[in-house]
C-alpha positions in Angstrom: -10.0 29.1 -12.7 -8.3 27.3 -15.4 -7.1 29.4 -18.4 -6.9 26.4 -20.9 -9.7 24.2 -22.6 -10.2 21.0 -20.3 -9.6 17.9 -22.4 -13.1 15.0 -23.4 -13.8 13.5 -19.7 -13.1 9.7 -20.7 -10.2 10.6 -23.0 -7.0 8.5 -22.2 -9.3 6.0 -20.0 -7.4 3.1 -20.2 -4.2 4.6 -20.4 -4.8 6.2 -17.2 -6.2 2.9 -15.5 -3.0 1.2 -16.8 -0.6 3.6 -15.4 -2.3 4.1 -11.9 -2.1 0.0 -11.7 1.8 0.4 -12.2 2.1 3.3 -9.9 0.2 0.9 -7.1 2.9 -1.7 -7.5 5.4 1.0 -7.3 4.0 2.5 -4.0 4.2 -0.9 -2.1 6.4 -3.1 -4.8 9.6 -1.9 -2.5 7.7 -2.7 0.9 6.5 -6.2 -0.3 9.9 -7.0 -1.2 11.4 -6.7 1.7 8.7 -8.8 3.4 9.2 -11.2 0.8 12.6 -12.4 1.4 12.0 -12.6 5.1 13.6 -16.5 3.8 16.9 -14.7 3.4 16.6 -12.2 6.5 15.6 -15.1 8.9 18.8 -17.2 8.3 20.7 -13.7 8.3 19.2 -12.2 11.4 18.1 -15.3 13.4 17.3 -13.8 16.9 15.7 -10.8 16.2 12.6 -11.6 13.9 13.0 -9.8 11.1 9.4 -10.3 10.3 8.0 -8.3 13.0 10.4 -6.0 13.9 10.5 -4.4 10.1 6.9 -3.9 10.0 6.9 -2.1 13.8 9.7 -0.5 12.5 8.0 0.8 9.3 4.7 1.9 11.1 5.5 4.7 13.0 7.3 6.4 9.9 4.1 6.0 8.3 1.7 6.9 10.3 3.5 9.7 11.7 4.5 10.9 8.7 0.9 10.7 7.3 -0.7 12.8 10.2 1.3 15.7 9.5 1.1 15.5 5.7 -3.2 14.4 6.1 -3.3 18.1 8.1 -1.4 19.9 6.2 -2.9 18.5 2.7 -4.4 21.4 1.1 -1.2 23.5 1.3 0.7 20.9 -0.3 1.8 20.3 -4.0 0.7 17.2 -4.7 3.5 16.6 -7.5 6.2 17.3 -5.4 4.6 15.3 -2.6 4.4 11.9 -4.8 7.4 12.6 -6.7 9.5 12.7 -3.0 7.5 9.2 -2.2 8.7 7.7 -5.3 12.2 8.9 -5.3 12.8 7.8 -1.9 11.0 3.8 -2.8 14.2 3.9 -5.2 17.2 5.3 -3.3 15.8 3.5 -0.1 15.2 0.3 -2.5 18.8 0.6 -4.1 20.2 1.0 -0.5 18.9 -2.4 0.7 21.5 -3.6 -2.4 24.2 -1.4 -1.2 24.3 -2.9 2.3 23.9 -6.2 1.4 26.9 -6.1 -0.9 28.9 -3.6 1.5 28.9 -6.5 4.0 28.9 -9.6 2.1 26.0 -10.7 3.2 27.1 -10.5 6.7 24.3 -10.2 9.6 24.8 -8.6 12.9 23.2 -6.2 14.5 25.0 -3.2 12.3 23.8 -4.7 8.9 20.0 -4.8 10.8 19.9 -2.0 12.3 20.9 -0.5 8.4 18.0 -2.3 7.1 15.5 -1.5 9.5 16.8 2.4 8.9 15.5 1.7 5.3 12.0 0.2 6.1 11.9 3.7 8.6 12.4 5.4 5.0 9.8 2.8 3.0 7.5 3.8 5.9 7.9 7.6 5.0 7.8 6.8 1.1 4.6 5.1 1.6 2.0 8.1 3.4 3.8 10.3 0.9 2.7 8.4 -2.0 -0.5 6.6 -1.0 -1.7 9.4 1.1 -1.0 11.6 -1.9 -2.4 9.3 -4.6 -5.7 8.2 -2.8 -6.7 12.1 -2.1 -5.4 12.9 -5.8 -7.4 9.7 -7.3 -10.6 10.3 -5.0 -11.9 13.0 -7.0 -11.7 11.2 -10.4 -13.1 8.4 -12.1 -13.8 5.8 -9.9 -11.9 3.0 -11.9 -8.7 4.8 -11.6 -8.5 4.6 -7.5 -9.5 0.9 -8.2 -6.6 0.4 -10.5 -3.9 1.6 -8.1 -5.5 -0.2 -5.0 -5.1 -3.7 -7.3 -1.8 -1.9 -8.6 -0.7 -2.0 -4.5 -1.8 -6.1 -4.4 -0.6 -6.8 -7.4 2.8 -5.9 -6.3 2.3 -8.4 -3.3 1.4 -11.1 -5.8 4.5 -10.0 -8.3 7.1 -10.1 -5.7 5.9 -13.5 -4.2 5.9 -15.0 -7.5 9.4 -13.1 -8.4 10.6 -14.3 -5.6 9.7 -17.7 -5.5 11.3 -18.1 -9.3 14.7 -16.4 -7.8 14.6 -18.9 -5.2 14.0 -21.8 -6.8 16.7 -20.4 -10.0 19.3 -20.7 -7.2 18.2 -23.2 -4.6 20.9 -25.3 -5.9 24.0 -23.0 -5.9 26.2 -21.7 -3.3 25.0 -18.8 -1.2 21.8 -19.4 -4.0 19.2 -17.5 -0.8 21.2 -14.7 -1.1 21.5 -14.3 -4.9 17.9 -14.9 -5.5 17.6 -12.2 -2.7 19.7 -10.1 -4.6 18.9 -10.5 -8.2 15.0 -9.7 -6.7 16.0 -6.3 -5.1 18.1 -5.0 -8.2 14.5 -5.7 -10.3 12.5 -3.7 -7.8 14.8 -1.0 -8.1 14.7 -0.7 -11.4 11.2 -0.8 -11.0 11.0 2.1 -8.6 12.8 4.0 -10.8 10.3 3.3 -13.8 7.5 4.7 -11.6 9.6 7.6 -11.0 9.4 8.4 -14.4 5.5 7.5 -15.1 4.4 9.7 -12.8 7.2 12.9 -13.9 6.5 12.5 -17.2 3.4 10.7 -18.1 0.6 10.5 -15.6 0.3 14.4 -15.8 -0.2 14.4 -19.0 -3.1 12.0 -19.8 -6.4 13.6 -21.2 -8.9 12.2 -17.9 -6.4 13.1 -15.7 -5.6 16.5 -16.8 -9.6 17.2 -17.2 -10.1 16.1 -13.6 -7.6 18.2 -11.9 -8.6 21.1 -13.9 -12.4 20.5 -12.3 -10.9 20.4 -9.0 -8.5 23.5 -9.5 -11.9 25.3 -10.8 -13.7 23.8 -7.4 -10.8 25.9 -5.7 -7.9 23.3 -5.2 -4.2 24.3 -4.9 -2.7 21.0 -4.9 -2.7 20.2 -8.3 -1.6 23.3 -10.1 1.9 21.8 -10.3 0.8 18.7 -12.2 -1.3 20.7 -14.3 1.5 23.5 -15.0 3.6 20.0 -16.0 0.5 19.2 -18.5 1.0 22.9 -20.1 -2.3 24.3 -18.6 -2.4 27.1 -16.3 -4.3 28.3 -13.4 -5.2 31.0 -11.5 -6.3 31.8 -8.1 -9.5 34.0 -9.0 -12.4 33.1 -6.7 -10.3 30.8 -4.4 -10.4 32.3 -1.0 -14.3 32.0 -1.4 -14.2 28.6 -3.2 -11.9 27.5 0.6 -14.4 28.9 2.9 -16.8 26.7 1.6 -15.3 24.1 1.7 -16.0 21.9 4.6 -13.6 21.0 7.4 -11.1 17.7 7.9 -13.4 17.7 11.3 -16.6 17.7 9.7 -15.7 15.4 6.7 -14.1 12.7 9.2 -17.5 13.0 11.3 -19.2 12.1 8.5 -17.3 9.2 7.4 -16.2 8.1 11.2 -17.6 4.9 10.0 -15.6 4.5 6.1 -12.9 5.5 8.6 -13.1 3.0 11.6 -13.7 0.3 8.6 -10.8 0.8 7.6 -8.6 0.8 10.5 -10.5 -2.6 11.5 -9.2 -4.3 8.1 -5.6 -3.6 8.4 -5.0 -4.1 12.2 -6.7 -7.7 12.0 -5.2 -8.2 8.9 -1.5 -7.3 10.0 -2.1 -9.0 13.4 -1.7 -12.2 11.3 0.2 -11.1 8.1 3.2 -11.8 7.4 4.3 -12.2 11.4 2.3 -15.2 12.1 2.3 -16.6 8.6 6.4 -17.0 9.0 6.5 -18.0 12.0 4.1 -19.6 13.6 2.1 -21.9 11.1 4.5 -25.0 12.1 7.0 -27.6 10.4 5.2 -28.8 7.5 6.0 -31.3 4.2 6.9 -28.0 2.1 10.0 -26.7 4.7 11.5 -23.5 4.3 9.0 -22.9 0.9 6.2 -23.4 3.5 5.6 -19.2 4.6 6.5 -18.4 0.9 3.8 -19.9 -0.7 1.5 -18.9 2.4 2.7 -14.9 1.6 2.1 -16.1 -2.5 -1.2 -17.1 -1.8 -2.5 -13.8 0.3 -0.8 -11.9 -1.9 -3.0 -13.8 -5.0 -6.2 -13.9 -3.3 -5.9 -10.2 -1.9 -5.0 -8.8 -6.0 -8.4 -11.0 -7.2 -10.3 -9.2 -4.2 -9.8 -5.8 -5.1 -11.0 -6.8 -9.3 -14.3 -8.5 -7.5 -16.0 -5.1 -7.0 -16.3 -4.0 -10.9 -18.8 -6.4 -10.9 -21.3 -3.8 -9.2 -23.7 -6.5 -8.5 -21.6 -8.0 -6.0 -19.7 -4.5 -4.8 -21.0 -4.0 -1.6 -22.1 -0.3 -0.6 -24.4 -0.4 2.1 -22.3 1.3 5.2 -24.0 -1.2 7.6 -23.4 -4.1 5.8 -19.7 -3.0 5.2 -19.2 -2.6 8.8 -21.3 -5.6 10.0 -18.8 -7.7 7.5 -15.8 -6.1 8.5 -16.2 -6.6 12.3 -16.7 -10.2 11.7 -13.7 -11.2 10.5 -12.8 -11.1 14.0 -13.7 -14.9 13.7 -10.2 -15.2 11.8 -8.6 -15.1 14.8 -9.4 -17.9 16.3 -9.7 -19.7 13.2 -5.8 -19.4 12.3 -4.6 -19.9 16.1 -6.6 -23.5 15.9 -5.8 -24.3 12.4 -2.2 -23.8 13.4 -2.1 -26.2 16.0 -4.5 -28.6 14.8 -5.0 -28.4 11.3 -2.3 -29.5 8.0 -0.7 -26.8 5.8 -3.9 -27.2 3.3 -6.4 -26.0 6.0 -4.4 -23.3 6.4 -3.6 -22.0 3.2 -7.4 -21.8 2.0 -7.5 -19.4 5.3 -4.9 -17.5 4.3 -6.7 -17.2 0.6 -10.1 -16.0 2.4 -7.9 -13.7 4.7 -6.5 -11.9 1.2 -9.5 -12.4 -0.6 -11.6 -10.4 1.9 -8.6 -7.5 2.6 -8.6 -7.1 -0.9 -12.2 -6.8 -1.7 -13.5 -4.6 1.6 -10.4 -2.5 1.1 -12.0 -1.6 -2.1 -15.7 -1.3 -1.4 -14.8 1.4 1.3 -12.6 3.6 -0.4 -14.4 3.8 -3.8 -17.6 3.8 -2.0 -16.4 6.8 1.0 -15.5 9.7 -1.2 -18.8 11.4 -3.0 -20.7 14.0 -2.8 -18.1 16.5 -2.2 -16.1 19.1 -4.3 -12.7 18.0 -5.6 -10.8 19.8 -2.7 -13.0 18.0 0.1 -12.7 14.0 -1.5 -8.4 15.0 -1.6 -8.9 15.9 1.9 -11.2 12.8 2.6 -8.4 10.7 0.7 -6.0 11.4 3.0 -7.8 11.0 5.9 -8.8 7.7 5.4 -5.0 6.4 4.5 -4.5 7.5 7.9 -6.6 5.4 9.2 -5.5 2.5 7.6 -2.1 3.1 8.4 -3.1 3.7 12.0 -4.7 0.2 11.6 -2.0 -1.6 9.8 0.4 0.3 13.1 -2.1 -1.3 15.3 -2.1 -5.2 13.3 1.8 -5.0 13.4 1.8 -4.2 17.1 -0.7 -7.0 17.8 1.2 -9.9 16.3 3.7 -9.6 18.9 1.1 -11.5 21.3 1.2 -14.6 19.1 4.9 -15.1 20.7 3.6 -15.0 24.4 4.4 -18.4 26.2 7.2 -18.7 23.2 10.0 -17.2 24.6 12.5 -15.3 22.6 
């Protein structure tokens, strides 16, 4: 039970909203930059597709990683767990700068194997933060998970357009790729690090946030009491080994949500089968050159950020599970969509696809995890949380994996 007053509900609203939607962009600003300047790593690491190896690379970390922490979740402290996830965006983040200048912007398989060592480490960062934020976020106020779902486009967008300004601020100097790529990575550092800090020292302590952990340490959770003990309130574990048996199961809560679950992992696999693999390298020669994937990656990034704000208005959020599953399945038409409009169709065709494919990743990433978690006590929706980053993880795994076979009949 908590031993200290539990602050207004609302209080510190918007302050909370606005820090959650920086601490999205810091939980995928590090990832998205890398994918970004696949420009740079192309020309650097011509015969090994930087593109698709990083993200297979990145996968396994993450889901692996994930699995363990989604079973072990109720024994671990949440603050520790998201403050390692940040820390580890920055030092990994700031090591993709130390490379780079160690070898002068050499390639070879050294400098890639160094690089895809640091996505192994993104890939850990990530389940560590997201898991951890998702399941912390799922038992508040439902505009606060939103806010750090658009936080994670919104990085997407930021580095595309930070990126294309880098590139275009030195398109005209020498070695101007690799200074853009530069000067981009030492701002996402130092934007890592400023998430560090947010969540250390000011997330804890805002009035909603502090009122909903206390609820869910009063419900029986022991995840939180080290954010709350950073707040300056207390807890105790009276009542707690009755307040965890009955509580229900990871088993029992994913049975119930098999289908939140399975929508999930649907999104992100057909999603990643075509993102950012196919988008930089297989759309064809077209009038805009080597700005040509850039401003396809720009545009899903864009269109994916608007999706995820489309469900505040509640009369279009879509809730229904059937209708949510029924939607999600058919985006399998995308598929044969973007292999025709590749071959057949000009670079306008397929940028309006490549809108509707962020567009509708954004939005149905939304509706499903803002719709999955109620009902339950503030221990089970953490639990929940978790489970269903796994499964989107699992998916985006499965998406990576699955781009390879755009490259059959292509050769190497």
């Amino acid at each position: 039970m908590v031993t200290a007053d539990p602050p207004t509900r609302l209080q510190g609203k918007y302050t909370a909203i606005a820090v959650c939607w920086l601490l999205g962009n810091g939980c995928l600003f590090s990832w998205n930059s890398m994918l970004t300047i696949t420009d740079y790593y192309s020309i650097l690491f011509p015969r090994y597709h930087p593109s698709r190896v990083l993200t297979l690379v990145y996968q396994p970390f993450a889901v692996g990683t994930i699995a363990t922490l989604a079973y072990n979740e109720e024994r671990i402290n949440t603050r520790f767990r998201n403050l390692f996830g940040y820390i580890l965006f920055f030092a990994a983040t700031l090591l993709v700068l130390v490379i780079d200048l160690a070898t002068s912007g050499r390639g070879g398989i050294g400098t890639f194997i160094g690089i895809c060592a640091v996505g192994g480490a993104f890939g850990i960062a990530d389940a560590h933060v997201q898991g951890g934020m998702v399941g912390d976020l799922s038992y508040m106020h439902p505009e606060l998970l939103q806010s750090f779902l658009a936080g994670g486009a919104a990085s997407g967008a930021l580095t595309s357009a930070l990126r294309l300004v880098t590139k275009a601020a030195f398109e005209n100097s020498k070695d101007g790729l690799r200074k853009g790529a530069l000067l981009f990575f030492a701002i996402t550092t130092f934007f890592e690090l400023l998430c560090v800090i947010l969540y250390a020292f000011v997330f804890p302590k805002v009035p909603i946030v502090k009122y909903y952990r206390s609820k869910a340490a009063s419900e029986g959770a022991k995840t939180v009491s080290a954010d709350l003990a950073a707040a300056g309130i207390q807890t105790s574990s009276d009542n707690e080994d009755v307040k965890k048996q009955e509580r229900k199961g990871k088993k029992q809560l994913l049975m119930e949500n098999i289908d939140y679950a399975i929508d999930l992992f649907l999104i992100y696999s057909l999603t990643l089968s075509i993102f950012p693999g196919f988008l930089s390298e297989d759309t064809g020669k077209h009038s805009l050159g080597d700005w040509y994937a850039l401003v396809l990656i720009a545009m899903y990034n864009g269109f994916d950020l608007i999706g995820r704000y489309i469900p505040l208005v509640k009369c279009i959020k879509m809730e229904s599970r059937k209708l949510l599953t029924t939607t999600i399945i058919s985006r399998i038409l995308l598929i044969p969509a973007f292999y025709f409009t590749s071959k057949y169709g000009d670079q306008g065709w397929m940028m309006l696809l490549t809108s509707f494919l962020g567009l509708s990743n954004g939005y149905l990433t939304v509706c499903v995890l803002t719709s999955a978690p109620k009902g339950y006590k503030g221990p089970e929706q953490n639990a929940l949380g978790n489970i269903l980053v796994l499964f989107l993880l699992a998916g985006i795994f499965a998406g990576v994996t699955l781009d390879w076979l755009w490259l059959i009949g292509k050769g190497w």
